[in-house]
MIPAFI-703166 format. One record per residue: residue number from 1; residue in one letter; x, y, z of N, C-alpha, C, O in turn. Coordinates in steps of 0.05 Angstrom, whole numbers. Last residue first. Layout:
<pts>
 num residuo    n.u    n.v    n.w   ca.u   ca.v   ca.w    c.u    c.v    c.w    o.u    o.v    o.w
 NUM       A      X      Y      Z      X      Y      Z      X      Y      Z      X      Y      Z
...
</pts>
This chain:
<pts>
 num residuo    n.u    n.v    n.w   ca.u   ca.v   ca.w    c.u    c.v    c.w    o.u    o.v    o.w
 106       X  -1351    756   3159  -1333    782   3142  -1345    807   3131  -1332    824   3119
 105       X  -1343    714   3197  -1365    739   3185  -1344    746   3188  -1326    745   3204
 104       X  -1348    642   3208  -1334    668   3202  -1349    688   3187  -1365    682   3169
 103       X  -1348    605   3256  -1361    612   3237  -1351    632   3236  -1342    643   3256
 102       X  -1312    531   3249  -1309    556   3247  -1334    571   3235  -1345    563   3215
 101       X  -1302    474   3226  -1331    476   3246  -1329    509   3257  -1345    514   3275
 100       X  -1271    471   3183  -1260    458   3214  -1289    470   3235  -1288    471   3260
  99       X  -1305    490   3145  -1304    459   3150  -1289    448   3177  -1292    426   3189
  98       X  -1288    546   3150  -1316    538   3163  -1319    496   3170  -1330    483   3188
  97       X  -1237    554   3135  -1256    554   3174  -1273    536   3173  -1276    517   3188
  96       X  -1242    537   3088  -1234    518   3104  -1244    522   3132  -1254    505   3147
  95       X  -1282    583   3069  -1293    560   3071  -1272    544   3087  -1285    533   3105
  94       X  -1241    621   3077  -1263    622   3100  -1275    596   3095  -1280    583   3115
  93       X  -1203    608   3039  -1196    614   3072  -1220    596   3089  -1220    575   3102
  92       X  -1233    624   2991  -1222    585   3005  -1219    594   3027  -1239    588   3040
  91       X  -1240    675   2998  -1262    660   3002  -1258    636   3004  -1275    621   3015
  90       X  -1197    718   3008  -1202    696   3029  -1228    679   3025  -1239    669   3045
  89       X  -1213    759   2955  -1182    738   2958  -1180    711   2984  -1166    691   2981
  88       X  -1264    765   2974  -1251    751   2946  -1232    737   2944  -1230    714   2936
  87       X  -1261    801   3004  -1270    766   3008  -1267    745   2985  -1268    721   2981
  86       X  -1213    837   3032  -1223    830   3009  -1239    798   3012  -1228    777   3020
  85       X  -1204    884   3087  -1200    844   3083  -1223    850   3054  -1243    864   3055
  84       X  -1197    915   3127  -1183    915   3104  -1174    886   3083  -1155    874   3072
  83       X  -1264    910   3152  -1235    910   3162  -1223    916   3129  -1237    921   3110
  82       X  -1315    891   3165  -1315    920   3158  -1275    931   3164  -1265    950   3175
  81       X  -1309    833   3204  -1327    852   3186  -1312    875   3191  -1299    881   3211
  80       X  -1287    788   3228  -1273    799   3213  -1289    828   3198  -1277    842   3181
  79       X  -1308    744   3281  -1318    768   3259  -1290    788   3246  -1276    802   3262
  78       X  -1309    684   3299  -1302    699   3288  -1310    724   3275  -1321    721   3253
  77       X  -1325    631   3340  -1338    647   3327  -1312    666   3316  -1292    660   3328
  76       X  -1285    591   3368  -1311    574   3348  -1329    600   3334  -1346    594   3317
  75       X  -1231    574   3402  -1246    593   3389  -1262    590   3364  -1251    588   3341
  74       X  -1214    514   3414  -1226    531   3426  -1244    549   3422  -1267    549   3431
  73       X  -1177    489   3370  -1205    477   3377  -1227    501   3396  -1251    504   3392
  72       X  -1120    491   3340  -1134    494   3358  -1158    505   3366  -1161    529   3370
  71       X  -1101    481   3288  -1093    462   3302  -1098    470   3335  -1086    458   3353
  70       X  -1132    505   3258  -1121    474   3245  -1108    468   3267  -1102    444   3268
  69       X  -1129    561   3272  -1155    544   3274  -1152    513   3267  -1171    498   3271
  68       X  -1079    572   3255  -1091    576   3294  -1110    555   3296  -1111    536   3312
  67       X  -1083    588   3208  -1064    567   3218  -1078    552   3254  -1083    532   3267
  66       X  -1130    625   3203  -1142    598   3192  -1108    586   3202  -1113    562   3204
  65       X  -1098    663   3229  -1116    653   3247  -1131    640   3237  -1152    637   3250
  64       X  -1060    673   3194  -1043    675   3216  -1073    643   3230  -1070    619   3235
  63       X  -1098    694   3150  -1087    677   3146  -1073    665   3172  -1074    640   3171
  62       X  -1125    742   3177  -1145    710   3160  -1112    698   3162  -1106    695   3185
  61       X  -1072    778   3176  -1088    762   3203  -1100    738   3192  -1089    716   3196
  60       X  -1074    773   3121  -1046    762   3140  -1052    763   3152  -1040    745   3164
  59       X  -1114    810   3094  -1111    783   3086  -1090    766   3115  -1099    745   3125
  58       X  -1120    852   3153  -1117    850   3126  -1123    818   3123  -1133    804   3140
  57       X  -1143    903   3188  -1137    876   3193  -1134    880   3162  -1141    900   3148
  56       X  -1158    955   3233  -1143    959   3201  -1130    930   3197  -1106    929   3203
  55       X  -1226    948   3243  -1199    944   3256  -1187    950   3225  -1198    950   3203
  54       X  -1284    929   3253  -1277    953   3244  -1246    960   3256  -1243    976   3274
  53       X  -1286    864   3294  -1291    889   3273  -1289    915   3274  -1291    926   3296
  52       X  -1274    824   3325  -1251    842   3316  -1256    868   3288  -1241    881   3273
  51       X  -1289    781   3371  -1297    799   3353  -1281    818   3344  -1272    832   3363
  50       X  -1295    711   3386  -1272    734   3382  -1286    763   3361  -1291    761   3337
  49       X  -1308    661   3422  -1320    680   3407  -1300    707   3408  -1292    718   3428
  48       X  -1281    640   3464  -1294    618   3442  -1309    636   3412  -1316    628   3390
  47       X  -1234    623   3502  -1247    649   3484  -1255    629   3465  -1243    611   3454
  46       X  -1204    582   3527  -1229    586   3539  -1246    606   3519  -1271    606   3521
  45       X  -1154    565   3522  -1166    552   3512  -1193    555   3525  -1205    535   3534
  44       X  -1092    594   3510  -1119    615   3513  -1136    571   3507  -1126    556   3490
  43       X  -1046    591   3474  -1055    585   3505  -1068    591   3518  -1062    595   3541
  42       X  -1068    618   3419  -1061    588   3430  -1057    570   3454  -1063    547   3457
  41       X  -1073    669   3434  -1092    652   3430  -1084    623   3435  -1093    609   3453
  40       X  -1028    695   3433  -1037    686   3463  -1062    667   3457  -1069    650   3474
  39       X  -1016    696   3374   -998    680   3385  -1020    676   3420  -1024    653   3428
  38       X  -1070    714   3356  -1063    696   3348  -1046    672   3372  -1052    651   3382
  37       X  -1042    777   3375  -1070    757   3385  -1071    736   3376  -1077    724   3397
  36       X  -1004    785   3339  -1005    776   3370  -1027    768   3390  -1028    756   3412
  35       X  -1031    789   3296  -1009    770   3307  -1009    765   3331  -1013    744   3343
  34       X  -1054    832   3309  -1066    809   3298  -1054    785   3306  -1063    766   3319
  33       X  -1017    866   3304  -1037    863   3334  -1045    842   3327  -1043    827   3346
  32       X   -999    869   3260   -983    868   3279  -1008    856   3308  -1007    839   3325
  31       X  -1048    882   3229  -1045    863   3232  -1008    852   3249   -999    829   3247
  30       X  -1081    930   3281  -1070    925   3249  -1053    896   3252  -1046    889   3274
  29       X  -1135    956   3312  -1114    935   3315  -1106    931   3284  -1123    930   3265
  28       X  -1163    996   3322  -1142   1007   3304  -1125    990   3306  -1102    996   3304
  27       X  -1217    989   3346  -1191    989   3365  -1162    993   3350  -1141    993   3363
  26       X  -1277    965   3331  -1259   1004   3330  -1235   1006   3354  -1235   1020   3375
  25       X  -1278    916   3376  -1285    938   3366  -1274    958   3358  -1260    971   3373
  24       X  -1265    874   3412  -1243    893   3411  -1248    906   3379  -1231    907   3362
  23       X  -1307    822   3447  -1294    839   3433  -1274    865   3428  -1269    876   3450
  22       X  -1297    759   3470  -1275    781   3474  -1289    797   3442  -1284    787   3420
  21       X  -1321    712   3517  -1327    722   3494  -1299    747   3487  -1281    747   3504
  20       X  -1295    679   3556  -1310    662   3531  -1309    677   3510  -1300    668   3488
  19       X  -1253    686   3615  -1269    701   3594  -1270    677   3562  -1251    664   3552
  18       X  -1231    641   3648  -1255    651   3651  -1272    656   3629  -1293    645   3621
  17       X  -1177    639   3640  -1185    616   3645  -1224    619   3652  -1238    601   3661
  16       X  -1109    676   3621  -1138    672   3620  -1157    647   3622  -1152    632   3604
  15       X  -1064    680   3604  -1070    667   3632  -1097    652   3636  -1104    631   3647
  14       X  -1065    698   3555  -1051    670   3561  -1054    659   3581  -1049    635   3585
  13       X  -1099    737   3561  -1102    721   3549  -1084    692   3554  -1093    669   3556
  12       X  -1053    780   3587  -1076    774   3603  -1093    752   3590  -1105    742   3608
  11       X  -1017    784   3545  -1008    770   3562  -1030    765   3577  -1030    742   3584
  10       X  -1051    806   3510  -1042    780   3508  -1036    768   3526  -1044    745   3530
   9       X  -1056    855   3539  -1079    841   3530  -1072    815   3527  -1086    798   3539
   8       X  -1008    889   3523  -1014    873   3556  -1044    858   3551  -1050    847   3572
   7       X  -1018    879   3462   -992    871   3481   -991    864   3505   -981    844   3514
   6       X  -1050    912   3454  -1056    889   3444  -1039    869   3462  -1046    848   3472
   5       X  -1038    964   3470  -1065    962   3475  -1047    927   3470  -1031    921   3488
   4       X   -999    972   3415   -997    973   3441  -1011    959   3462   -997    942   3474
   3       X  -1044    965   3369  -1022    946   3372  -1014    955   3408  -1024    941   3425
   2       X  -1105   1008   3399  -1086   1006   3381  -1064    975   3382  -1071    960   3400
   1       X  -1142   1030   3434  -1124   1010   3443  -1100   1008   3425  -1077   1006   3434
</pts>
C-alpha cells in the first residue's frame, strides 16, 4: 500500500460509518501516511481498533495520534509494534494514552 495506498484510504475513512476494526500490516506506511491517517481519523468516529504494525512509523506518528487521542474518543486500541518507534523516548506518550483510557502496544 505504501503513503499512496494511504490517501484513497482516508478519504474512504472520513466517510466511513461501519468499519470498527482497521488493520494495515507490513504496508510501508511512513510517517507521512501516518499523518494522514490521523487527519481522516478525526471524522472517522466508528474505528475503534487501529493496527499498524510492522510499518516505517516513528516517534511523530505517537505523537500526531497522542494529539488525536486528547481530543477524540472513538479509537480505543492501538498497535504500534515492530515499527521505528523507541519506547524509551514515548514511554510519557504512552502512559498519557493510556490515562485517556487508550491501549497501546508497542
Amino acid at each position: 500500500m505504501g503513503d499512496q495506498g494511504v490517501y484513497q484510504l482516508a478519504d474512504y475513512l472520513k466517510g466511513n460509518t461501519r468499519l470498527k476494526s482497521l488493520k494495515l500490516l507490513k504496508n510501508k506506511i511512513s510517517d507521512e501516511g501516518g499523518m494522514i491517517l490521523v487527519d481522516a481519523l478525526y471524522y472517522n468516529n466508528t474505528i475503534q481498533t487501529l493496527n499498524l504494525t510492522q510499518n516505517l512509523l516513528t516517534e511523530r506518528t505517537v505523537d500526531a495520534f497522542l494529539e488525536l487521542f486528547r481530543s477524540h474518543r472513538a479509537l480505543r486500541t492501538i498497535y504500534f509494534n515492530q515499527n521505528s518507534i523507541s519506547l524509551r523516548n514515548i514511554k510519557n506518550k504512552v502512559k498519557e494514552m493510556s490515562m485517556l483510557g487508550v491501549n497501546v502496544s508497542i
